[in-house]
C-alpha positions as CSV (number, residue, x, y, z in Angstrom):
1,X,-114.3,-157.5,14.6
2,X,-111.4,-155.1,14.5
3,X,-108.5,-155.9,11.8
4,X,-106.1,-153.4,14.1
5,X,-103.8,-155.5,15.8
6,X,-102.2,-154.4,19.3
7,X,-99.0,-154.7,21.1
8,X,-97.8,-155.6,24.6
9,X,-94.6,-153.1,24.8
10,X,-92.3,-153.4,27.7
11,X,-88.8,-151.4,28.5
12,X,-86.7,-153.9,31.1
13,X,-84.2,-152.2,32.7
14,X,-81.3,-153.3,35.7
15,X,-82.8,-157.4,35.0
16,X,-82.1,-159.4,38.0
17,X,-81.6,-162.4,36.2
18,X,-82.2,-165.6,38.7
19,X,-84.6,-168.1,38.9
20,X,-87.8,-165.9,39.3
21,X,-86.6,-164.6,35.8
22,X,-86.3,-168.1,34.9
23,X,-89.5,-168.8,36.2
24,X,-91.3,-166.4,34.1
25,X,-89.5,-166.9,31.3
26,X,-90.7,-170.8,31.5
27,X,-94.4,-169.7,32.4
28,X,-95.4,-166.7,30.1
29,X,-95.7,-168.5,27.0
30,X,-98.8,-170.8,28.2
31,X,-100.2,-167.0,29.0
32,X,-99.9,-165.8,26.0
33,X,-101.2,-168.7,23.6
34,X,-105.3,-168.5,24.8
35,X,-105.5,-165.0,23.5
36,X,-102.9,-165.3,20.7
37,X,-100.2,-163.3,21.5
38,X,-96.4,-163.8,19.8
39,X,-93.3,-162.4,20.8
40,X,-92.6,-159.6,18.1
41,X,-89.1,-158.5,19.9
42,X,-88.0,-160.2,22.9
43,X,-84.8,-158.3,24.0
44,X,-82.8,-158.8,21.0
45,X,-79.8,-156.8,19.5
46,X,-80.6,-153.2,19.9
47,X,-78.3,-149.9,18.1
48,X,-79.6,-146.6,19.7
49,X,-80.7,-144.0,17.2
50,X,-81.5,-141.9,19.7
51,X,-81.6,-141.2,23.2
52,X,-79.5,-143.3,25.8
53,X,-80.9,-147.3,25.6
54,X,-79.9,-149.5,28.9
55,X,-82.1,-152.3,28.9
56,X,-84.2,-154.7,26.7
57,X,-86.7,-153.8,24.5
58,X,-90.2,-156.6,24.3
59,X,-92.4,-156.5,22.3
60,X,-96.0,-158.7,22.1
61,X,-98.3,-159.1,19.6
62,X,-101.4,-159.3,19.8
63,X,-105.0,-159.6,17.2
64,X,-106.7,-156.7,19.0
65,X,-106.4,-154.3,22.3
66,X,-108.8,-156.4,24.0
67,X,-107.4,-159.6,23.5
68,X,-103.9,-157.7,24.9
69,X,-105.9,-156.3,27.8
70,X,-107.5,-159.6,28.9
71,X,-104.2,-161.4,28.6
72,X,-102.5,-158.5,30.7
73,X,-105.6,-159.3,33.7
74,X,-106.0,-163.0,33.1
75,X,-105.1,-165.0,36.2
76,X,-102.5,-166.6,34.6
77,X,-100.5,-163.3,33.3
78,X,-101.1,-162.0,36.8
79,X,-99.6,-164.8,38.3
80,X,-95.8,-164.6,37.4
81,X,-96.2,-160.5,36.8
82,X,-94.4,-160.0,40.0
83,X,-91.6,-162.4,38.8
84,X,-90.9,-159.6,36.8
85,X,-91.6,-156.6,38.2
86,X,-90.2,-157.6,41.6
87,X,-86.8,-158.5,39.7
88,X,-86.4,-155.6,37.5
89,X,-87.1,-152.1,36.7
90,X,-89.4,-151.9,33.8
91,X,-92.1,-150.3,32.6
92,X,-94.8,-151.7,30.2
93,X,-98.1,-150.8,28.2
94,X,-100.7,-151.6,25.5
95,X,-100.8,-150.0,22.2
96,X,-103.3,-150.0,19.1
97,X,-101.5,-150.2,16.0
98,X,-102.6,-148.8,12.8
99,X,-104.9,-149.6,10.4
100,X,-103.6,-151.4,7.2
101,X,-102.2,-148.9,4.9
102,X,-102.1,-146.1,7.4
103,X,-100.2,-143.0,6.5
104,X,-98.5,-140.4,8.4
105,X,-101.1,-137.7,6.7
106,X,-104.2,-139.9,8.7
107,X,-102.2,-138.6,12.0
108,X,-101.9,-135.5,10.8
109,X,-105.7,-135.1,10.1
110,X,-107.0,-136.5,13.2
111,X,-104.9,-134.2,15.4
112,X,-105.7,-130.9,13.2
113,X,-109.4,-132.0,13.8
C-alpha cells in the first residue's frame, strides 16, 4: 500500500453563490468520508505571491491517488458535481504528493534521467 498521499485541488472562480452552492456545500462531506478525504484548504484567506489570484483556492486530502480517483467517480461525488460546475468557473485535478522526506534534488534526478 502506498504511504504517498494525494490531493483533490480545485481553482473556483466567478462562484454563484445560491442554493445549488448551498446544496453542495451540505452534500460533499458524506462524499468525502467513505474514502477518507479532509478538507486541507477550503477557500480561506489567500495573499498572492505571484500572478493575479480571483477566486478560491480547495484543497482535499486524500490517503492515496486512487482513493482521490474513486471518490472523484463515485456516484455520490458525481451527483452534486454539476452543483458546482454549473454555478461557477472552476477548474479542478488530482495530484500525487511526495514521498516522506522528499527533496527538491529527487525532482531534479528523475527529470535529468
Amino acid at each position: 500500500m502506498s504511504t504517498t498521499k494525494a490531493y483533490a485541488i480545485a481553482y473556483l472562480r466567478e462562484l454563484d453563490f445560491g442554493p445549488e452552492i448551498i446544496e453542495y456545500l451540505e452534500r460533499i462531506d458524506d462524499t468525502l468520508a467513505p474514502y477518507d478525504g479532509r478538507f486541507i484548504v477550503h477557500g480561506g484567506q489567500l495573499t498572492a505571491a505571484e500572478g493575479t489570484w480571483d477566486g478560491d483556492l480547495v484543497v482535499i486530502e486524500f490517503p492515496s491517488a486512487r482513493a482521490a480517483q474513486d471518490w472523484y467517480d463515485s456516484d455520490g461525488y458525481q451527483a452534486i458535481l454539476p452543483l458546482r460546475t454549473e454555478h461557477s468557473s472552476s477548474i479542478a485535478c488530482i495530484v500525487e504528493g511526495t514521498k516522506p522526506g522528499h527533496r527538491a534534488k529527487d525532482k531534479l534526478a528523475a527529470l535529468l534521467a
